[in-house]
C-alpha positions in Angstrom: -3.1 47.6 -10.8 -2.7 48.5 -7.2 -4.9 44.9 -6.4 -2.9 43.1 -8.2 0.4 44.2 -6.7 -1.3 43.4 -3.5 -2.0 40.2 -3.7 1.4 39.0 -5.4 3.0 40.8 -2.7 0.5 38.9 -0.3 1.6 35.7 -2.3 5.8 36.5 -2.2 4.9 37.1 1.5 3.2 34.1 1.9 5.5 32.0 -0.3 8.1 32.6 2.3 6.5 32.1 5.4 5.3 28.4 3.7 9.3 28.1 2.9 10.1 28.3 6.2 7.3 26.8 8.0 7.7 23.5 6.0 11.1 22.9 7.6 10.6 23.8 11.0 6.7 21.9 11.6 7.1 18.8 13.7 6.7 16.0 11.9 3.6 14.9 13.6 1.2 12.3 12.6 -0.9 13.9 9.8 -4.7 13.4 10.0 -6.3 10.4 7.4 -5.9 11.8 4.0 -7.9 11.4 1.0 -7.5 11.4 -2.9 -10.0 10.2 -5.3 -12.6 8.7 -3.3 -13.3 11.8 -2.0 -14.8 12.7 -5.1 -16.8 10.4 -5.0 -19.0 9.7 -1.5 -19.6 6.0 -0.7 -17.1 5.0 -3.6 -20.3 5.8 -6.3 -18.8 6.9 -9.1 -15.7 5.9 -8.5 -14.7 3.3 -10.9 -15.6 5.5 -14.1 -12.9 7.7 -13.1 -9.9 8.4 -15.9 -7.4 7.2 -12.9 -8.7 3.9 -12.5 -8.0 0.8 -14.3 -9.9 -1.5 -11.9 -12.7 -1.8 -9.4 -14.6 -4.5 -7.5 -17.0 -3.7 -5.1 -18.5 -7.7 -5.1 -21.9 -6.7 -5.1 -22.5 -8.2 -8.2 -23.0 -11.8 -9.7 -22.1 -15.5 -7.6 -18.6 -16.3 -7.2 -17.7 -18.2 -10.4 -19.1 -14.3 -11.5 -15.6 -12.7 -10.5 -13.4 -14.8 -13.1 -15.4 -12.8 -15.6 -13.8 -9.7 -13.7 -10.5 -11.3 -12.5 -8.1 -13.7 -13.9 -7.5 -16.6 -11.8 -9.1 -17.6 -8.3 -8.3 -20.2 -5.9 -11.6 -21.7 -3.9 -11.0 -25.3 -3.4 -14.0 -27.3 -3.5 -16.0 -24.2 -3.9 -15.5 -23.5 -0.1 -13.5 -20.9 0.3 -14.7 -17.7 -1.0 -18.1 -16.9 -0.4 -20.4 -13.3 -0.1 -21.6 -12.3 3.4 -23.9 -9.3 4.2 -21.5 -6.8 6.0 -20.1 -3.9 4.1 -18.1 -0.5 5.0 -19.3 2.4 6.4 -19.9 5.1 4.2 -20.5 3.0 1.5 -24.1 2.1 0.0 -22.9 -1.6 -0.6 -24.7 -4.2 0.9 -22.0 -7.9 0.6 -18.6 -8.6 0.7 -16.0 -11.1 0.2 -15.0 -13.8 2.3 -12.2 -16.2 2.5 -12.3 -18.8 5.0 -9.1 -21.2 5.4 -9.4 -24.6 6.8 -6.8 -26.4 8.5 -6.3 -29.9 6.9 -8.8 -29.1 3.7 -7.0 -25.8 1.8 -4.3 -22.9 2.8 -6.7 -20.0 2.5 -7.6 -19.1 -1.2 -7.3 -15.9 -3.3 -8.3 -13.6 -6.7 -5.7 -12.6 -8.9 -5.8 -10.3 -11.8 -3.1 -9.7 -15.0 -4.1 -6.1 -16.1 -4.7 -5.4 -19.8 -2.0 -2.9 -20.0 1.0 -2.2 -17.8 1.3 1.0 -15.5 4.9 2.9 -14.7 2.7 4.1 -10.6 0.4 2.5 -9.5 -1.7 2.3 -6.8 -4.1 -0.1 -5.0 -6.4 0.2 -2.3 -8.6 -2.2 -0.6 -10.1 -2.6 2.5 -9.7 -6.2 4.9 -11.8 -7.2 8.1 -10.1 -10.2 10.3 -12.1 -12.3 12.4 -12.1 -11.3 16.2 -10.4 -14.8 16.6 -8.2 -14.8 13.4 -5.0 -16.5 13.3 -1.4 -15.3 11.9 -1.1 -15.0 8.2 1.8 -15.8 6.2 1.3 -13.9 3.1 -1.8 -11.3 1.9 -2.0 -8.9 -0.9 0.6 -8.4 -3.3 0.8 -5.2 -6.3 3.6 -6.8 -8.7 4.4 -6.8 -12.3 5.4 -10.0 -15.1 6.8 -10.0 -18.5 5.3 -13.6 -18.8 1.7 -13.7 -20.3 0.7 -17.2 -18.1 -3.2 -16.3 -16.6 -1.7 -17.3 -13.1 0.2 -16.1 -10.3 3.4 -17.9 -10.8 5.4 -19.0 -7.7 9.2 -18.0 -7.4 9.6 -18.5 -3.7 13.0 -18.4 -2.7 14.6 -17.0 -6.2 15.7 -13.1 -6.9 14.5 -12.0 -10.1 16.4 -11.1 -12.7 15.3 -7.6 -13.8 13.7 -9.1 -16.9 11.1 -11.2 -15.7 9.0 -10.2 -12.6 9.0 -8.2 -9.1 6.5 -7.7 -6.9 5.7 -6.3 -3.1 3.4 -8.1 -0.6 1.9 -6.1 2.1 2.2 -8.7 4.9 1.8 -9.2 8.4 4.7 -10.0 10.5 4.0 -12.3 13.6 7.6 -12.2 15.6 6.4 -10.5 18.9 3.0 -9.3 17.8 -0.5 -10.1 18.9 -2.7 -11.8 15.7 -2.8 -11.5 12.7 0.6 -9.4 12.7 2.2 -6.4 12.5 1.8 -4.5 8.4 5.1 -4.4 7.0 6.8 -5.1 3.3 7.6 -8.0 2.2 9.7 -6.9 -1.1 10.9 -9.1 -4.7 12.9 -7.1 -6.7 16.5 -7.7 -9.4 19.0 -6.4 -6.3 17.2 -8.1 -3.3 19.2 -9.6 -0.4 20.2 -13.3 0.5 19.3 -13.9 4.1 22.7 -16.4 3.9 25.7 -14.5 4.3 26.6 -10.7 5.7 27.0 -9.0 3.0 23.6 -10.6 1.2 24.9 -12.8 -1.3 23.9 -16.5 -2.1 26.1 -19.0 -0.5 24.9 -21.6 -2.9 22.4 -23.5 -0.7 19.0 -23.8 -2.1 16.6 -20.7 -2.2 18.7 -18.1 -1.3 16.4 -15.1 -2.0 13.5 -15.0 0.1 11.8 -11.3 0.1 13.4 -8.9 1.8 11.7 -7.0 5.0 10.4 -3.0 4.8 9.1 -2.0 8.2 7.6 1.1 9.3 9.6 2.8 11.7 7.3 1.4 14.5 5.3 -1.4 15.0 1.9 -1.1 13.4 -1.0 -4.0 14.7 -2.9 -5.0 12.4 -6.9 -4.8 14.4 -9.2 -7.8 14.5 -13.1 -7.4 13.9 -12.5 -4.3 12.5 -12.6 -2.4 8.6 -9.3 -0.9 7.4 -8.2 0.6 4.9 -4.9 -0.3 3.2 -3.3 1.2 0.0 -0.3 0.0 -1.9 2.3 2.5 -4.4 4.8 0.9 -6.5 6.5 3.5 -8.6 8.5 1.9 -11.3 12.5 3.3 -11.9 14.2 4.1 -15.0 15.9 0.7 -16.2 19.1 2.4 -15.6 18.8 3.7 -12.2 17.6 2.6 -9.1 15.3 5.5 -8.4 12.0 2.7 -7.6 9.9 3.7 -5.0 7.2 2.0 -2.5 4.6 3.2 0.2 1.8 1.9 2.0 -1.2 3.8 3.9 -3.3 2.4 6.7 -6.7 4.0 6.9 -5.2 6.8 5.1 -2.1 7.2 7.2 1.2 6.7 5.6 2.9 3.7 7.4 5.9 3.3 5.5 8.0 5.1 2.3 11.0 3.6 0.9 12.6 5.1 -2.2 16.1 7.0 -2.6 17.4 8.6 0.6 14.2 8.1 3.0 16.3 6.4 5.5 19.4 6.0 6.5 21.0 2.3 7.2 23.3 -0.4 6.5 22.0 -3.8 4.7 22.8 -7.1 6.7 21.8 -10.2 5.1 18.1 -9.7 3.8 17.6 -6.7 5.7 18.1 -2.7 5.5 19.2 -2.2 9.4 18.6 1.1 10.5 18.8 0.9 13.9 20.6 -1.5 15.8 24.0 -3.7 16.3 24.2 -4.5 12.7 23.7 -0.5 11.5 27.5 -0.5 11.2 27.7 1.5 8.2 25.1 3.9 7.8 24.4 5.5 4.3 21.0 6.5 2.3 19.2 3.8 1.4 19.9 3.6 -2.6 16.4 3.0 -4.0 14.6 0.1 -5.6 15.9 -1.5 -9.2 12.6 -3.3 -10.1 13.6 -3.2 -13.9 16.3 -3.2 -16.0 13.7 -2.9 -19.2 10.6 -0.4 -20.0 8.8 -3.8 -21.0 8.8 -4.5 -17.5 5.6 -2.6 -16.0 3.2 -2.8 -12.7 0.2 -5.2 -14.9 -0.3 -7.6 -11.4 -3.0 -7.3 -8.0 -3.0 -10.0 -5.8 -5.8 -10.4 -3.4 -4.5 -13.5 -1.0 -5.1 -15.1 2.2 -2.1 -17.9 2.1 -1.7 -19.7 5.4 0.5 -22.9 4.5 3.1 -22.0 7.2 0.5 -21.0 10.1 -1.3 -24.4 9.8 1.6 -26.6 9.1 3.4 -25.2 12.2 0.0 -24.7 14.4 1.5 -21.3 15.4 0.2 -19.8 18.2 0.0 -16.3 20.2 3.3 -16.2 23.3 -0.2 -15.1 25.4 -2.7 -18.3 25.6 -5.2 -15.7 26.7 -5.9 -13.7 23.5 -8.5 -15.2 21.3 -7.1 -17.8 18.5 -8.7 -20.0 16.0 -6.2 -21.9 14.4 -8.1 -24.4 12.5 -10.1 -21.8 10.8 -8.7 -18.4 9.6 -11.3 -15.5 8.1 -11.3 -12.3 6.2 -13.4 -10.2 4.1 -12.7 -8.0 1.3 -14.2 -5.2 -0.3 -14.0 -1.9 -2.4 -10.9 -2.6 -4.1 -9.4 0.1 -6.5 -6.4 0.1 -8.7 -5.6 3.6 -10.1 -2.9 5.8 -11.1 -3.2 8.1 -8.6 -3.4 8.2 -4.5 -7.0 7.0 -3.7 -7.4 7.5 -0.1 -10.4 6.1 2.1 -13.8 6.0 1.3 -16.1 9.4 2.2 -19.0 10.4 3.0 -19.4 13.7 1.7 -18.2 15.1 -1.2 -15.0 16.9 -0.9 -13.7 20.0 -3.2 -10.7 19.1 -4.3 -8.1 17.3 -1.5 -9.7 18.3 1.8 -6.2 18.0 3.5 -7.8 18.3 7.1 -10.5 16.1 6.8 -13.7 19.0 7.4 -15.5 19.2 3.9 -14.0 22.4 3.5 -10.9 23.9 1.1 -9.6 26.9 3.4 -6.4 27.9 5.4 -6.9 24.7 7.0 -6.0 22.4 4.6 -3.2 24.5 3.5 -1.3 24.5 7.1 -2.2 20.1 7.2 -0.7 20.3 3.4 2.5 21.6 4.6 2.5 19.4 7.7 2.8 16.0 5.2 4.9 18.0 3.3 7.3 18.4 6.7 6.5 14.7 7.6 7.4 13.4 4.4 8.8 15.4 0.9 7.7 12.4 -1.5 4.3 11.6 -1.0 2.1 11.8 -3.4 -0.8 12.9 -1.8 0.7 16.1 -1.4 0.8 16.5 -5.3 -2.1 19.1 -4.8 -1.3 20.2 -8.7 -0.9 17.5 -10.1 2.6 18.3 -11.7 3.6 14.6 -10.6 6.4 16.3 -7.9 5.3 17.6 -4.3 6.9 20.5 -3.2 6.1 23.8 -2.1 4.2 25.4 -4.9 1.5 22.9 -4.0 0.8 24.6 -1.0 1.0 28.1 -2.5 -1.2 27.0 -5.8 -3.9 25.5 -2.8 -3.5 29.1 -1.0 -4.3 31.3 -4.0 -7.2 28.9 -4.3 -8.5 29.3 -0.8 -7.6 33.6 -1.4 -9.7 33.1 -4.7 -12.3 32.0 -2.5 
């Protein structure tokens, strides 16, 4: 009796000291987190997890293969995907994918894939490797979601969608003032999107009025050349009558950007959500995204692209003449791509118990204290869901402390 009112003492004691701890922490840059990959080391396993609904490693079959595994593909003249021998550390794999644009032959190329099923969250992790000389991009991997049944990505550039239809979020690279291939940021479709025409965001009747609307993260974040990173997509889905939508990516396990009801504070001008600036005239929460206005609207789309019309048409090039450029021919490779319903992280080495919050193999006080610090830094990510109750908040950190007490 006495041991047990110890320790739920020790846990009301603790309770509040995590209370209070969680709001004063500096919101410091957390250390790479992981989710289900580090259940699995080198990815092995992985894809026979309950959580995820698709996996392609390429290590498998020729490249007319992967239309037994995805939907629709785009390799002109059979020369623009190909397999190379290069793979990721901490994986056991052996190839990956490579798309190779041409200037004056294609626009880059791409896989798509309609899922069977539609999900409400979903998330989607891949990791890209440019060429040391690559150019600018103009659009790259997309997580999205159609009420049409057509086995193709169909194009909508320039028009809003209606709620009904379609809405999807491109994880892009911005070249405005950047060193090649861009900065990451959002590049966003959805039913209340912004007209880049007038102030106040509406159409003015011209043609294409709705071009997607930009989601940076607070700071600029290069994309690196000659280099594997890891990038992972979230789209949570809203209730048809709110706009309670969410989005997030992660570079190399790092959170890079969050939007979703209230994470920051700005005033929309034209296609934008200004929060800093001459044109943040009006501050107020940012309201949230309206992806649907029906439940037969889910997250069934993955987009792996490499699109470079605009860089080749325009023969962009780099302010400084000094940085490598190839802007004839534009490369990337691809490889261990997941979609799953929960936060998959990077790929491991060694098996992890549980979510090894600090990155050291091992569940202790440790992981607790880096808990709380992504709790501080940001109160609706996911990864810090360490029970799995679908809301992060404090109790994850106490139900991860009684674990660590447990022993």
């Amino acid at each position: 009796m006495k041991k047990h009112l110890s320790l739920s003492l020790a846990l009301l004691a603790a309770a509040a000291l995590l209370a209070a701890l969680a709001y004063v922490l500096p919101a410091a840059e957390p250390a790479p987190q992981h989710g289900l990959a580090a259940l699995y080391p080198g990815d092995i396993g992985l894809a026979s997890d309950s959580s995820v609904v698709f996996y392609e490693d390429f290590e498998s079959g020729t490249v007319a293969d992967l239309l037994t595994r995805w939907t629709s593909m785009n390799n002109k003249d059979n020369r623009v995907l190909d397999f190379v021998a290069d793979s990721i550390a901490g994986s056991p794999g052996r190839r990956s994918l490579r798309i190779t644009g041409a200037k004056g032959h294609d626009t880059g190329g791409d896989l798509w894939k309609l899922l069977d099923k539609g999900y409400d969250r979903l998330y989607a992790r891949y990791y890209c490797k440019f060429a040391p000389d690559a150019p600018y991009v103009h659009h790259f991997v997309a997580l999205g979601g159609k009420t049409s049944t057509a086995p193709y990505p169909e194009g909508a550039a320039g028009t809003r969608p209606n709620g009904y239809d379609r809405f999807g979020s491109t994880v892009d690279l911005e070249r405005s003032g950047t060193p090649p291939p861009g900065a990451w940021f959002f590049y966003t479709y959805w039913s209340e999107m912004h007209s880049w025409q007038t102030e106040s965001g509406e159409s003015d009747g011209r043609p294409n009025p709705f071009y997607g609307n930009p989601f940076r993260p607070d700071s600029n974040l290069i994309a690196r050349r000659g280099q594997w990173q890891c990038v992972e997509i979230m789209i949570k889905l809203n209730q048809p009558d709110s706009t309670d939508g969410e989005q997030a990516f992660w570079v190399d396990g790092r959170l890079a950007a969050h939007w979703g009801p209230g994470t920051h504070t700005g005033t929309w001008f034209r296609d934008a959500f200004r929060t800093s600036g001459v044109f943040n005239t009006d501050p107020k929460p940012f309201a949230g995204f309206r992806w649907r206005k029906t439940e037969a609207l889910r997250i069934n789309t993955f987009w792996l692209q490499y699109y470079l019309a605009s860089i080749f048409e325009e023969n962009v090039r780099p302010d400084d003449p000094a940085i490598p450029y190839n802007g004839d021919i534009a490369r990337v490779e691809f490889d261990n791509v997941v979609l799953a319903t929960h936060y998959i992280g990077p790929i491991v080495s060694t098996l992890s118990t549980g979510y090894d919050y600090n990155g050291d193999g091992v569940k202790g006080l440790g992981d607790v204290w880096s808990l709380l610090r992504l709790h501080a830094t940001d109160r609706a990510d996911m990864r810090a869901d360490f029970n799995g109750d679908g809301s992060p908040d404090l109790r994850d950190a106490l139900d991860l402390l009684l674990e660590v007490l447990k022993g």
